[in-house]
N, C-alpha and C positions, 0 to 999 in steps of 0.2 A: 349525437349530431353536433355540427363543427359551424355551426356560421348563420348570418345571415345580409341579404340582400336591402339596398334601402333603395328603392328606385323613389323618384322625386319629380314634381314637373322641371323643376331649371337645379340643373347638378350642383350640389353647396359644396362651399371652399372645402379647403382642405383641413382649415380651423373647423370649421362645422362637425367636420365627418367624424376627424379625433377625438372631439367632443365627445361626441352620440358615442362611441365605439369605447370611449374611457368611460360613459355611463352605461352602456350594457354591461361593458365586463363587471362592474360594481354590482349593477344589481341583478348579473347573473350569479354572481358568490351570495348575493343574499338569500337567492331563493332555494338555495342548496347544490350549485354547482361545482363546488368546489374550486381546485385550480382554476382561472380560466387563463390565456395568454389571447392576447389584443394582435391580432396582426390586421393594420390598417394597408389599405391598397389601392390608391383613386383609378379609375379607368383609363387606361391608356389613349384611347381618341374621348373629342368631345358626346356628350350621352346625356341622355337624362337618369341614369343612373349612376350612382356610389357603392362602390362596396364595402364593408364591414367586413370582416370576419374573425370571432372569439371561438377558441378553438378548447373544449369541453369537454370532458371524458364521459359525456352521459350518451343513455341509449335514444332512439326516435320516440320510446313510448315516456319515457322522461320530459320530451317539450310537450308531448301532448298534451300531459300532464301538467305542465307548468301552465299552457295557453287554457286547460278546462280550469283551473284556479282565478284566470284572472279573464273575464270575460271580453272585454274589449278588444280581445285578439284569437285567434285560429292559425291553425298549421295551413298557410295557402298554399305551397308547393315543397318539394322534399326531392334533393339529388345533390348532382356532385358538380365544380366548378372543373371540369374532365383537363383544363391546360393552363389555365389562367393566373396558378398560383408558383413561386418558384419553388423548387430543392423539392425539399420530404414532401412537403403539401401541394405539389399538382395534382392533388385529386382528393381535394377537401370534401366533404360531404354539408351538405348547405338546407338549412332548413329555414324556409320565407313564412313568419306569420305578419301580420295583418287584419286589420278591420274589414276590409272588405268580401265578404262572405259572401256569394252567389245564394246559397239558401239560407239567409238570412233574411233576402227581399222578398214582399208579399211576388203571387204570381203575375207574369207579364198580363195587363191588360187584355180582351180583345181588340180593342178598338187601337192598341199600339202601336204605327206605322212605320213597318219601313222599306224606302225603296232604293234599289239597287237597280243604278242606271249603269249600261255594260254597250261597250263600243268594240262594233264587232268588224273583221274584217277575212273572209275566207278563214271560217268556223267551225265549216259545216261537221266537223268531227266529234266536236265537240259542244255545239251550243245547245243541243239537245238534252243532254245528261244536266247543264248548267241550270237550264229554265228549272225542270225538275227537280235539284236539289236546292234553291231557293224558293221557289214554288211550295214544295214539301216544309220548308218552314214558315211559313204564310210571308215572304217576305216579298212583295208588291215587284216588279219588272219593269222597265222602261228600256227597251233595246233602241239604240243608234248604229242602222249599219252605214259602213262607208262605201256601200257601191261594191257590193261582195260579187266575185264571177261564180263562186262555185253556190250551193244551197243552203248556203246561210240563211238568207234574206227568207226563203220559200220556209225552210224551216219554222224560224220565226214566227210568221205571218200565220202557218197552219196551225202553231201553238196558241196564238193569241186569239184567235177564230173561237177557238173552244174553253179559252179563260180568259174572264174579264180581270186576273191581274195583270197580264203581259200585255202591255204598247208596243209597236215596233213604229220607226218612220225609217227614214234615207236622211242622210246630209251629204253633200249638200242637199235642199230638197228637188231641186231641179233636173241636175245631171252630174254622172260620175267628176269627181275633183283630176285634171291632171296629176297631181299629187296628193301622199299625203302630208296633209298639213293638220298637225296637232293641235298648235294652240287655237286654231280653227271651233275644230272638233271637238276640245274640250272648255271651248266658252258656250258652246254649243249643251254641253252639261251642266254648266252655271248656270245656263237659262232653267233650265228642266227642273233641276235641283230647287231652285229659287220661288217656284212657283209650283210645286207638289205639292205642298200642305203637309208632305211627311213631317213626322218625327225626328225622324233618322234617314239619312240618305248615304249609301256606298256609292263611291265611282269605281266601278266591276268593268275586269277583263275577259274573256269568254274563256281562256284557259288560265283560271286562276281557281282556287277554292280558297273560302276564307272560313277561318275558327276561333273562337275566342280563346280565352288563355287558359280556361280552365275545361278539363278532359269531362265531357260529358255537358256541357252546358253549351246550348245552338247558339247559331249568330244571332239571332233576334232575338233570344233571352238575355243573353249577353248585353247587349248595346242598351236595356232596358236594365240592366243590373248597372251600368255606368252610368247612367240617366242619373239614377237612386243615388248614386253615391256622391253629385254632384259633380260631375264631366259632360262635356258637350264636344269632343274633338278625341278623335281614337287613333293612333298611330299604327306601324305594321311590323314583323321580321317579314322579311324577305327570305322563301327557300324558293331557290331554283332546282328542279326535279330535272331530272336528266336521262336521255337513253342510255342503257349498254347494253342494249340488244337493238334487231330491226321487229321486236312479235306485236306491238302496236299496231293493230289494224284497221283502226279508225274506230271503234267501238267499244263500250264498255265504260267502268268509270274511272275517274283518270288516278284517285287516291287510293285503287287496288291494281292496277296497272304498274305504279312506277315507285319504289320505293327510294331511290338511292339520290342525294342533293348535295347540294352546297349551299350554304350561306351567302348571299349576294353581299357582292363586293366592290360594286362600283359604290361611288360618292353617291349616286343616288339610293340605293337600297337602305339609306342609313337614315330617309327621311319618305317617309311612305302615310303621310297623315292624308287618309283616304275615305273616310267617314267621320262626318260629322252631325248635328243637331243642326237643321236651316236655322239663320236669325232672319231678324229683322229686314238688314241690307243684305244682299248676295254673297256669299262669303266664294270669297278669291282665291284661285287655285291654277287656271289657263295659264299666267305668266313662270310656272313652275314649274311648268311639265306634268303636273297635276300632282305633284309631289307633296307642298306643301299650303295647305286648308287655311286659309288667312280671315280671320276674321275677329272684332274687338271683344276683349274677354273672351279671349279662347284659352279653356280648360282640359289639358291631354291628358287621357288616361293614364296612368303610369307605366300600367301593363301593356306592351303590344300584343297585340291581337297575332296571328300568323295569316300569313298570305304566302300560300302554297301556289307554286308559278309552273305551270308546264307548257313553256314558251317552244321549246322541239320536242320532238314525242319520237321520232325516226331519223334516219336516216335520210329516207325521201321525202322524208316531211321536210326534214333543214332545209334540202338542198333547195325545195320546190320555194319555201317561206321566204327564204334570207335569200338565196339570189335572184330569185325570178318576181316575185311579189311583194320581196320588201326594199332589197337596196335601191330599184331601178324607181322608188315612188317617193322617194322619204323628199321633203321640198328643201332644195337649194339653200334658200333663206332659213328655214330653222337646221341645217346643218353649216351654215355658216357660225348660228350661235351655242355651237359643240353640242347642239340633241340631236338624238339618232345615229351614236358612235358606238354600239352594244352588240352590234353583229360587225365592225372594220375587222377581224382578226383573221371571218370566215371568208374562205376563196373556193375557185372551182375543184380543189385538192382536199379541200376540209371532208374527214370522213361523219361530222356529226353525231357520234357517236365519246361515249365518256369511260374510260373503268374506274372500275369499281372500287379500285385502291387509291381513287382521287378525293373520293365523294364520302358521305356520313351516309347510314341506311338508316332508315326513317319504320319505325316498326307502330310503335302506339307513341302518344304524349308521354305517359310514364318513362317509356325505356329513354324518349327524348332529356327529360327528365334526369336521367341516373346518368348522362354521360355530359349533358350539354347546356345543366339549367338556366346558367347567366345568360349564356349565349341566345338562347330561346328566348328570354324575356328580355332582354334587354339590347338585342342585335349588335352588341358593342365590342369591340377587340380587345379584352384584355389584356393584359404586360404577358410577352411571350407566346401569345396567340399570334398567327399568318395575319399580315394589315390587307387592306387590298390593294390586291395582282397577285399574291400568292394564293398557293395552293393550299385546301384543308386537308388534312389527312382524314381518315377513316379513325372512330376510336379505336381506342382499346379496351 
């Protein structure tokens, strides 16, 4: 194994990083590594991660062995940096250990709360399977719909009837909004959030699935494993999941349904801090687009979390979502101040639909893992990776 990852809350200089990377390779020759060769490499856009990479002639069961030696650290992930490095090394193989151990912490409480407030709008395809698999991990509901026409709203309501963890209301509470207006809607979460008494609180999309960073540990184990390690503010990668086909039929769950993504690539995808620990005063997020979680001593995981996005699912789905129910509501006033510019591309010509030889296929975390690790963890462009408006390619 060939490397490792340093992710960090605020990314250190460049003095820093040569530092740490001139003392691994030191005292990776100490511990019998022999050769090692230093190749330093800062992240191409701003991040919260650094990378290292000393490049080692030893095998995987060799670090394992180094990290069972010295207990303070664990193999956390194992894969390949797939485009990020130049010449012979585009596809260094990367091994991340770390203190932070998921089974190292005692188990999550019962009494551990968390709730995931989710603002819904013509849903209904999906809000059902959503309640379900946060539900399925005790993870508390508070639904906001915005005046849905299809059976969102009914859905909803007949799930919460029969579980006292699901809330639903309407915002406005009055009467349908002529528009939508976000910052609206998500002070509207501020409130909710603010006065839960959670633990932990997500602001949830209804076509979104979230997972922590590590393959086999739930979101609510997760978020109580960052608690422990002292963090209060969880960040996201961004995958946009995509059709290339029309078999989507409204049913079913959406992370066996769709394998094939991209990495979001707008400026926003690159700041997704979407859970947090309520404090004291209301921590701020409306004026962001919900982006960005503002609150004093705020402590961000280092790890992002994944936020799996399955914003079109069809064909008719696009066409019905983006020109009929989305472009014609988005409010004046916040698209004068350039939010709600993520569907300008699509027109009545747009076939919504993607191939396959645009996109990455999404199989398990592991194989994500072996082709894509930095990228996964740490959503950031590396030197020689597509910036955004480009295209990803498919691995190899």
């Amino acid at each position: 194994m060939n490397g490792l990852l340093l992710p960090d809350g605020v990314a250190p200089g460049p003095d820093v990083v040569r530092a740490f990377g001139h003392y691994l390779e030191r005292t990776l020759r100490e511990a019998g590594a022999g050769r090692a060769e230093l190749l330093w490499h800062p992240l191409a856009t701003p991040s919260s991660a650094s990378a290292v990479t000393v490049r080692v002639g030893r095998s995987a069961a060799w670090w394992d062995e180094l990290c069972a030696r010295r207990a303070h650290a664990h193999v956390a992930f194992r894969g390949i940096a797939g485009r990020g490095l130049p010449g012979a090394a585009r596809r260094v193989p990367l091994t991340i250990f770390d203190r932070w151990d998921p089974s190292a912490v005692e188990p999550t409480p019962a009494e551990f709360d968390v709730l995931a407030v989710v603002t819904t709008f013509n849903e209904a395809d999906v809000v059902g399977d959503l309640l379900s698999r946060l539900r399925d991990d005790e993870i508390r509901v508070h639904l906001v719909d915005n005046w849905s026409t299809d059976a969102t709203f009914a859905i909803a309501t007949s799930r919460a009837a029969h579980d006292e963890g699901i809330t639903v209301e309407r915002f406005p509470e009055s009467s349908p909004p002529r528009y939508f207006e976000l910052e609206k809607l998500l002070g509207r979460v501020e409130e909710i959030a603010h006065a839960s008494g959670a633990d932990w609180v997500v602001n949830h999309d209804a076509d979104e699935v979230r997972q922590s960073p590590w393959p086999g540990v739930s979101l609510r184990r997760a978020l109580w494993c960052v608690e422990r390690f002292g963090f209060n503010c969880v960040d996201h990668v961004v995958m946009n999941f995509r059709p290339v086909d029309d078999r989507w039929g409204g049913a079913g769950r959406l992370e066996e349904s769709f394998c094939w993504f991209e990495f979001g690539d707008h400026h926003a995808a690159f700041r997704q801090q979407k859970a947090w620990k309520p404090q004291p005063e209301p921590v701020r997020f409306a004026s962001s687009g919900g982006h960005d979680a503002e609150f004093p001593g705020r402590r961000v995981f280092p790890y992002r979390f994944l936020l799996r996005h399955y914003p079109i699912r069809s064909s008719d789905h696009g066409r019905r979502k983006v020109l009929t129910e989305r472009k014609s509501r988005f409010s004046p006033e916040e698209r004068e101040k350039g939010w709600h510019v993520h569907y300008d591309h699509f027109s009545e010509t747009s076939e919504f639909l993607w191939s396959p030889g645009s996109l990455h296929r999404f199989t398990t975390l592991e194989e994500l893992d072996r082709h894509l690790l930095v990228e996964r963890l740490s959503a950031a462009a590396l030197p020689a990776n597509p910036f955004p408006g480009e295209r990803l390619g498919a691995p190899g």
